[in-house]
C-alpha positions in Angstrom: 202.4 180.2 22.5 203.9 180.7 19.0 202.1 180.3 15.7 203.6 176.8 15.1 202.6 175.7 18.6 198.9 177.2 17.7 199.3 174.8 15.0 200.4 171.8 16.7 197.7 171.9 19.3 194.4 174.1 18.2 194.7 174.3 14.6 195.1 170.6 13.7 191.6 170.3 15.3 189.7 172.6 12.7 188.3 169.3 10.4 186.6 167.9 13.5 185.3 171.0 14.1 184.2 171.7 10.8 182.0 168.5 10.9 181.2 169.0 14.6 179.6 172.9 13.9 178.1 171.2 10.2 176.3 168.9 12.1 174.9 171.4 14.6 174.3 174.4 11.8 173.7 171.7 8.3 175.1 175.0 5.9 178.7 174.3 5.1 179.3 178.2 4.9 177.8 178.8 8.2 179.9 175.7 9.9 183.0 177.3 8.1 182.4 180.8 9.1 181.6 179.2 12.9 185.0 177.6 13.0 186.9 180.5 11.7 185.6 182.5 14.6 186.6 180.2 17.1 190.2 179.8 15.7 190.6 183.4 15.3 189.4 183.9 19.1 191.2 181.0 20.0 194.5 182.8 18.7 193.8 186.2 20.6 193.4 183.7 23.5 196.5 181.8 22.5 198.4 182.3 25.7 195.9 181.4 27.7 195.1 178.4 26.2 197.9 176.2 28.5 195.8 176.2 31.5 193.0 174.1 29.8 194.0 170.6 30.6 192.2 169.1 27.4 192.7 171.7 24.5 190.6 169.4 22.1 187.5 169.6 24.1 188.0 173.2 25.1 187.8 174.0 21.3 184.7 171.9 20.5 183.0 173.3 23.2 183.9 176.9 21.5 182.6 175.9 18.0 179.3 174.3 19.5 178.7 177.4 21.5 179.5 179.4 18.5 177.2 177.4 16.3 174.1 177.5 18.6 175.1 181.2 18.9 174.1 181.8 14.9 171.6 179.9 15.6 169.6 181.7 18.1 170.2 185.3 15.8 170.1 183.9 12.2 167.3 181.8 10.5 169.5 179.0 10.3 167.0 177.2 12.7 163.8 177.3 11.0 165.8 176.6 8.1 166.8 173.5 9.8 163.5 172.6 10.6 162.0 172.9 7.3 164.7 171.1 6.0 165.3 168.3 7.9 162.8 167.7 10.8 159.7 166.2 8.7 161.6 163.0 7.2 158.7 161.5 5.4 160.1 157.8 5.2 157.4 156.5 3.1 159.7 158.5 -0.2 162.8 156.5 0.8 164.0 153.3 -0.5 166.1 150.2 1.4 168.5 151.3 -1.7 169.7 154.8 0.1 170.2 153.8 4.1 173.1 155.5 4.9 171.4 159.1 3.8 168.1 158.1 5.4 169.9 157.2 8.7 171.6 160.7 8.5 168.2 162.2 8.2 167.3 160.4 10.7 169.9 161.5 12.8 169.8 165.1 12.3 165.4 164.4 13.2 166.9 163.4 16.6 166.3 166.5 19.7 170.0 168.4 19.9 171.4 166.7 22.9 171.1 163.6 21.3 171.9 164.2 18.0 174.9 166.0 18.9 175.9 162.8 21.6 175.0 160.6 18.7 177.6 162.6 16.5 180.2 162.6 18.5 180.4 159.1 19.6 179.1 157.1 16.0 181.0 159.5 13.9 183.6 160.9 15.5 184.3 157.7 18.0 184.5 160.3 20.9 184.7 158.6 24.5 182.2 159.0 26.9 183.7 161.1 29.6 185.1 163.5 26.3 181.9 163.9 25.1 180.7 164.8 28.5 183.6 167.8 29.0 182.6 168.7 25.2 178.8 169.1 25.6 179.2 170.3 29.9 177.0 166.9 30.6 177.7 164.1 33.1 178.4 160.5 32.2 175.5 158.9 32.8 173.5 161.8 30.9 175.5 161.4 28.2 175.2 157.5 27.7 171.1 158.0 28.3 171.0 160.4 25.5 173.0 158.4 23.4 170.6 155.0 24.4 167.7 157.5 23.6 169.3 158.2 20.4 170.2 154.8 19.2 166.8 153.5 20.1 165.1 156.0 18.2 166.8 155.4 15.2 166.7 152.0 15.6 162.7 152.3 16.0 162.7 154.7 13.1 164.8 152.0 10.8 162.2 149.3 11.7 159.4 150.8 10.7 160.7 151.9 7.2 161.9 148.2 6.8 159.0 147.1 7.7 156.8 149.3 5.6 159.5 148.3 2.7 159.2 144.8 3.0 155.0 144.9 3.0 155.4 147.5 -0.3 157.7 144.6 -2.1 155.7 141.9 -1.1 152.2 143.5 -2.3 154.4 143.8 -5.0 155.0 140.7 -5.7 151.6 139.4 -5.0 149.7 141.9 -7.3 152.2 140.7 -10.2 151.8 137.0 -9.2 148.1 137.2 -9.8 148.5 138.7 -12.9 
């Protein structure tokens, strides 16, 4: 495989790997640094790479092994954890949904936040995101029911808690 082959099948990948490894790792330095690894493996390996019958998922299945990788040997994790695992939903507001369902998201156990990725964001098929993550099928469509509900759940509540806080509101001012 030349360079401009590399290009035409590994390299045109690297912005959906980029997102893939961000949402696994959260730093965009780390998820870079992740996905320049992989490429530059993935060239040493570039004659090799013809006897994977699905290049695409062969290369996200790289950068998410890379990623939880610098996981398990950096303090990315407890990073993560401290960042984003206590969402406290009572601080949000109907007003920012789209970042609190992105919190919510990344909240989510890997498996499913990762499932949840790939098929709401990057509109991955089942059976790819089963070769990607090395799941089955139906594993992959519980974890993303699992996900989806608990977001779902999670949405509920804070709209519901929302719609008591304006309606106290409301009250309190009317009986003024």
């Amino acid at each position: 495989m030349n360079q401009e082959q590399f290009k035409n099948t590994v390299f045109i990948h690297k912005d959906k790997l980029f997102r893939f490894a961000k949402r696994i790792l959260v730093d965009d330095d780390e998820a870079f640094d992740a996905v320049q690894n992989v490429m530059m493996r993935l060239w040493k390996l570039k004659d090799q790479l013809h006897q994977y019958k699905n290049i695409e998922a062969f290369c996200m299945q790289s950068v998410k092994n890379e990623a939880l990788n610098r996981i398990k040997k950096d303090k990315v994790r407890s990073d993560y954890v401290d960042q984003y695992q206590a969402i406290s939903t009572t601080e949000h507001t109907v007003g920012n949904t789209k970042e609190v369902i992105l919190e919510m998201i990344n909240s989510l156990p890997e498996k499913q936040r990762l499932v949840m990725h790939l098929r709401d964001v990057e509109d991955y098929d089942i059976d790819e995101i089963g070769d990607v993550l090395d799941m089955g099928e139906s594993a992959v469509r519980v974890n993303l029911m699992r996900a989806r509900q608990k977001v779902k759940e999670q949405l509920t509540k804070l709209f519901d808690y929302e719609a008591s806080r304006i309606y106290a509101t409301k009250k309190y001012s009317d009986e003024r």
